[in-house]
N, C-alpha and C positions, 0 to 999 in steps of 0.2 A: 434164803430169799433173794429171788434177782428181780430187777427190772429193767426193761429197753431204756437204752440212750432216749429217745425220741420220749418215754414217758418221762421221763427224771429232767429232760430238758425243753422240750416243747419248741415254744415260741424261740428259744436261745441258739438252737441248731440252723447252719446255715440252709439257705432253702436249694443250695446244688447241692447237699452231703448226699452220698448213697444212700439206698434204700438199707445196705448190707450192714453200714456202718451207724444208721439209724434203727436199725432192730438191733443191734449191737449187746448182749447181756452183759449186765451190770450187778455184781455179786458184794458190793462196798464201796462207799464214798467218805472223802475225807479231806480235807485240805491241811492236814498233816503229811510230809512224808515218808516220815520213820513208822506211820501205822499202814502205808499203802501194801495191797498183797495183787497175786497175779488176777487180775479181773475186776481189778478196784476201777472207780474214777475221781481224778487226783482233781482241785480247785487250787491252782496258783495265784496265790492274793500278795499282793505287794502288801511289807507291812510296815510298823515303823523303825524295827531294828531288824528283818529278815521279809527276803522278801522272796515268795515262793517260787518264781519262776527259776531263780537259782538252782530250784531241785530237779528240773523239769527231766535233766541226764538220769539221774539217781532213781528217779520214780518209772521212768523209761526201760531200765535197767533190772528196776523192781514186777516188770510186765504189767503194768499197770494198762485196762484196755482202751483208756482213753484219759484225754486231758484237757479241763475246759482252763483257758490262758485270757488276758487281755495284752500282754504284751505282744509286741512283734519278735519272732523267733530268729536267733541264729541260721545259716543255713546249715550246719553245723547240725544243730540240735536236729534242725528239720531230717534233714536224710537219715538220723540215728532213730525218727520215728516211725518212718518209712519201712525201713531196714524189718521193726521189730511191729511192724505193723500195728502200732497205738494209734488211734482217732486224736486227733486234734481240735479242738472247737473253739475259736477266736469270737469274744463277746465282748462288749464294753466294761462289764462290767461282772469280776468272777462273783464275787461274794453276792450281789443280786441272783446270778445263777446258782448259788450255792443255799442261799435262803427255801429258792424256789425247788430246788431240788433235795432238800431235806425234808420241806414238807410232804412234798408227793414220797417220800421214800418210806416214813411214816406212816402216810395214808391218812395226811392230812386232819391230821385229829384236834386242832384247834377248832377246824369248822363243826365238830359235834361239841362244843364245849361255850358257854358262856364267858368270853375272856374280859376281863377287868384289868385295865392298866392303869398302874398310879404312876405317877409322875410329880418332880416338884425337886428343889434343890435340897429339900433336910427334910423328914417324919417319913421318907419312902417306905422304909425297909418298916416301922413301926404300923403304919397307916395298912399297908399292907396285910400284916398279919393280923390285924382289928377286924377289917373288911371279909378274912377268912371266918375268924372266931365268929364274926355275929349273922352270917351266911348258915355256920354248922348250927348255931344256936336255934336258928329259925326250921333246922330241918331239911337245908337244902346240902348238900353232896358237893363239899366245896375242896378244891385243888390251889396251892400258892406257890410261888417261887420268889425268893427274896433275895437279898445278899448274903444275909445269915445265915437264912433256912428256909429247908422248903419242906412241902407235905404231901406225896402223891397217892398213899393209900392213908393207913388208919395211926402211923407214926411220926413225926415230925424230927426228921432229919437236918445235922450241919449241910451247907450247900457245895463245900468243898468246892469252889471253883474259884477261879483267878480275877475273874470280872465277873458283871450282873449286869445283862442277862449273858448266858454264857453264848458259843459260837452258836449256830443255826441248827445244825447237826444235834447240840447236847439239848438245845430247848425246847425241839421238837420231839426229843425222846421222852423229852421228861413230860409234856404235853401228853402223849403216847401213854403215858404209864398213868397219866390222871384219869385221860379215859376209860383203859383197860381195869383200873379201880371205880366204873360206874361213878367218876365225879361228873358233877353236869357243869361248875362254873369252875375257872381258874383263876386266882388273881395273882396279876405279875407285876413287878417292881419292874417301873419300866425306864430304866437312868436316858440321858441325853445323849451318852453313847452309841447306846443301842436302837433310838430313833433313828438316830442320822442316819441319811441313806448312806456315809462313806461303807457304814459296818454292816447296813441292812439285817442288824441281827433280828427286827422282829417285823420286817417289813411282812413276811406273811402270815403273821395272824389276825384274827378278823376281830378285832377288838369291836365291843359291845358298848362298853360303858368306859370313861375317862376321867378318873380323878387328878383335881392338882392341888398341891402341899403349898407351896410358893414359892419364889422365885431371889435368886442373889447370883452375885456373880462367882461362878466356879467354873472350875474346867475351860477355861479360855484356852489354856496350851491346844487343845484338841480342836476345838470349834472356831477359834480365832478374831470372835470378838464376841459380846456382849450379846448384838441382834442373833448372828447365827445360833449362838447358844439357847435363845428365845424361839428362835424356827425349829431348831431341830423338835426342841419339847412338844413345840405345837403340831408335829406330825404325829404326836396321838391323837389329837384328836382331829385330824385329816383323815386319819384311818377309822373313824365313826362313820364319815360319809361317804367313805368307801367302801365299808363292807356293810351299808345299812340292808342290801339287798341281796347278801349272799345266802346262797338255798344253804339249807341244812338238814 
């Protein structure tokens, strides 16, 4: 499966890039880049102990056909892109480009699915898997993703992953795999992390419905105080009045 630069990135591509470099095929996306292969496109996200632009030589090197950065480049780097003819695309912000470009990579499978976010600082992961159970009970074709576990067809799976909800990339697959199991709703554990626009991990799904657990103080190291920690939660349900009119 490929797609154009221009589809996978849209509104993010500068408006001089080439026509050449905007149909540009695209065979893999990742903001890993020890998984980058020749025809990937790489996302350098600055992080809090690595920070991807670091790799930008390596991934270059790896023929990766394009690299979307927010940092300012070496000149160094720049001629070494040149040279190997990789696309560069300078954005504010990679991981919003990276959200948005995992969904379209998908093919956007959250917008056919009924998406349920809980939120709240303790019963997430529990509340969550309640709200599946009495969905399936009723009859209705329910999909969940927790910290613990999650359910994309007819078995309920460990979540193996590091954080909840995971990067952009993994939660759109698994999204992908609800659908392609004929689920009509998903419920997602949706922590304060993955609100906040720094992580944008679930900026593009079109959440339906918004549950909250309650509220204490956690996670300060991240959010940096108390209110921001109460903001970020509260962009779930931002995102109700946002996609209250997205077509389906």
């Amino acid at each position: 499966m490929s797609q154009s630069l221009a589809n996978l990135l849209g509104r993010f591509l500068p408006v001089d890039i080439p026509q050449s470099d905007a149909s540009l095929l695209i065979s893999g996306l990742s903001a890993d880049s020890r998984e980058i292969r020749q025809g990937w496109l790489f996302f350098a996200i600055p992080g809090v102990h690595v920070d991807g632009h670091s790799f930008i030589s390596v991934v270059i090197d790896a023929k990766a056909a394009a690299i979307v950065h927010e940092n300012e480049l070496s000149a160094q780097v720049l001629a070494q892109a040149r040279q190997a003819g990789t696309v560069l695309v300078r954005t504010a912000h990679s991981r919003t480009a990276l959200s948005h470009a995992a969904a379209v990579w998908h093919g956007n499978p959250a917008r056919d699915l009924t998406c349920i976010g809980v939120t709240g600082t303790d019963g997430k992961s529990t509340t969550t898997y309640f709200i599946h159970q009495l969905l399936e009970s009723q009859g209705t074709a329910s999909g969940f993703f927790s910290t613990v576990a999650m359910q994309t067809g007819s078995v309920l799976d460990p979540t193996g992953l590091r954080q909840s909800p995971p990067e952009a990339m993994e939660l759109h697959a698994v999204l992908s795999a609800m659908k392609a199991n004929h689920k009509t709703h998903a419920v997602i554990e949706s922590t304060s992390h993955g609100l906040s626009h720094l992580t944008a991990r679930l900026r593009d799904v079109p959440f339906r419905v918004a549950v909250f657990t309650n509220l204490s103080h956690e996670h300060l190291e991240f959010h940096g105080s108390y209110e921001q920690y109460r903001n970020d939660k509260a962009n779930l349900f931002r995102a109700l009045d946002k996609n209250d009119h997205v077509k389906r």
